[in-house]
C-alpha positions as CSV (number, residue, x, y, z in Angstrom):
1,X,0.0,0.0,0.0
2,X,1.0,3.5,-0.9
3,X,2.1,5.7,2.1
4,X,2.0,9.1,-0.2
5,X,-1.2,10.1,-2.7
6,X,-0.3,13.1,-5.5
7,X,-3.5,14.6,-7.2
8,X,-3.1,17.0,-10.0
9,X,-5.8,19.3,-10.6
10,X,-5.6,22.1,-13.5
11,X,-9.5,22.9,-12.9
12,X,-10.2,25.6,-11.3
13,X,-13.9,27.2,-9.7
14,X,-15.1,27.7,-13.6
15,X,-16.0,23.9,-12.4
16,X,-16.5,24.0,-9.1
17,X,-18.0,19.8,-8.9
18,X,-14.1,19.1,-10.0
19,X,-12.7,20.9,-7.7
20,X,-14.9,19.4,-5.0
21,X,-14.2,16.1,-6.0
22,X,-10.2,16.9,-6.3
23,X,-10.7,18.1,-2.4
24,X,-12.2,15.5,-1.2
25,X,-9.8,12.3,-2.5
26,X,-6.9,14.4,-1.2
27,X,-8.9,15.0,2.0
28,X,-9.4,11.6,2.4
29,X,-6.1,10.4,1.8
30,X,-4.1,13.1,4.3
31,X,-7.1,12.4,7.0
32,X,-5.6,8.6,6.6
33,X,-2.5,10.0,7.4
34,X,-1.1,9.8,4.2
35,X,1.2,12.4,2.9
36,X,-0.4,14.1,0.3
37,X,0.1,16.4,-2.0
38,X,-2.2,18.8,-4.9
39,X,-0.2,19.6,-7.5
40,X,-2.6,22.6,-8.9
41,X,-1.8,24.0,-12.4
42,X,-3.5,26.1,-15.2
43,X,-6.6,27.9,-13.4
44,X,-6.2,25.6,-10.4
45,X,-3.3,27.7,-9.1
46,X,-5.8,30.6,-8.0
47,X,-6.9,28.4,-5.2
48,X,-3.8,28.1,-3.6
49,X,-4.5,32.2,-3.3
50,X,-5.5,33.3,0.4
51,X,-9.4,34.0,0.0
52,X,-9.9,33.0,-4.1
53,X,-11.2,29.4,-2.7
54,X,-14.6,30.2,-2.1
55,X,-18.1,28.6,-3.0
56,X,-20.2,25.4,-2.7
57,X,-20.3,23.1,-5.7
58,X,-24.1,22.1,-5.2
59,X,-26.5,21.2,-2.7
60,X,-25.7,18.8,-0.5
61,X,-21.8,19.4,-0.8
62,X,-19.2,20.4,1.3
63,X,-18.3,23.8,0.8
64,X,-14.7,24.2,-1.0
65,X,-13.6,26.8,2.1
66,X,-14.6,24.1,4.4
67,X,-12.6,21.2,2.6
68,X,-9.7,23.6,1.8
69,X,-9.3,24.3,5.8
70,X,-9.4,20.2,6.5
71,X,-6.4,19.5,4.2
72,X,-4.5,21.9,5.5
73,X,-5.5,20.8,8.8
74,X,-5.0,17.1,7.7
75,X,-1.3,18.2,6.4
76,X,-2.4,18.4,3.1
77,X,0.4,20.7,0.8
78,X,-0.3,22.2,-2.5
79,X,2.7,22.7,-5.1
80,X,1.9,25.4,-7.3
81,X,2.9,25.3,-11.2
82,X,4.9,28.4,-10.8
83,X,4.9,28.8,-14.6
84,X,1.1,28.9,-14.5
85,X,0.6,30.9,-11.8
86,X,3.7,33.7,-12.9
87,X,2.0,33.5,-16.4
88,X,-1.5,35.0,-14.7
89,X,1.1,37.7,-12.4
90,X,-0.2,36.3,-9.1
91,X,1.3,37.5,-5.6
92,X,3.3,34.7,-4.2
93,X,2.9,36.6,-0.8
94,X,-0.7,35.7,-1.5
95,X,-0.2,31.7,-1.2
96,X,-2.5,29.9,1.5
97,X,0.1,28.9,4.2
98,X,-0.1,25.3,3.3
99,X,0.9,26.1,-0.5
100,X,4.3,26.6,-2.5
101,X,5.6,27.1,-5.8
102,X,7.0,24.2,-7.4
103,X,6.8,22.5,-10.4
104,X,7.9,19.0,-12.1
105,X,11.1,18.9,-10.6
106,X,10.1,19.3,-6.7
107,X,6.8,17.0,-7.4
108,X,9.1,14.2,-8.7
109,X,11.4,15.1,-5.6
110,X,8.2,14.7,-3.2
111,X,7.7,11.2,-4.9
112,X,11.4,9.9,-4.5
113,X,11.5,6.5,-4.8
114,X,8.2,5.6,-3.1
115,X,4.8,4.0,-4.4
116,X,2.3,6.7,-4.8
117,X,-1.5,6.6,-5.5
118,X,-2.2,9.2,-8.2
119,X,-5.6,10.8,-8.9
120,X,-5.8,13.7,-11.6
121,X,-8.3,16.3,-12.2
């Protein structure tokens, strides 16, 4: 069994129900004590942003706040595509504390040698 889980989202809230469901399998997994990391690219980077992770998907669903907060809680990291989020001139200084810029190189350095469960979004 795989100690680590890596999601990769690039959606971000233009489809919120993605997002959502990103959430909650890497909520899942760091609540089971994994380590586990979001690797958020393309639009997906604006959620790593201090107050830009907002809304609720659809009734009946946790709200995205909500799930962001248990990750983080949970130990959950984000790695930010820092070519994406340079591209749309984004304030580093405005990353979530939980989230840091990072691309292939530091994501396959997080993976290492180990067996990870991947999930991509």
């Amino acid at each position: 069994m795989s100690n680590k889980a890596a999601i990769s989202l690039a959606t971000g809230l233009e489809d919120a129900e993605k997002v959502t469901v990103a959430l909650l399998v890497a909520v899942g997994a760091a609540e089971s004590g994994r380590s586990t990391l979001m690797f958020v690219t393309k639009e997906a980077v604006r959620l790593a942003l201090t107050g830009t992770a907002v809304g609720t998907a659809c009734d009946g669903c946790p709200s995205i706040p909500d799930l962001m907060a248990r990750y983080a809680a949970a130990d959950g990291r984000l790695l930010v595509c820092p070519i994406c989020f340079s591209t749309k001139q984004l304030d580093a200084g405005s990353l979530v504390a939980n989230a840091e810029l990072g691309g292939s190189v530091q994501l396959w350095e997080w993976i290492g040698d180990d067996a990870v469960a991947t999930f991509s979004y």
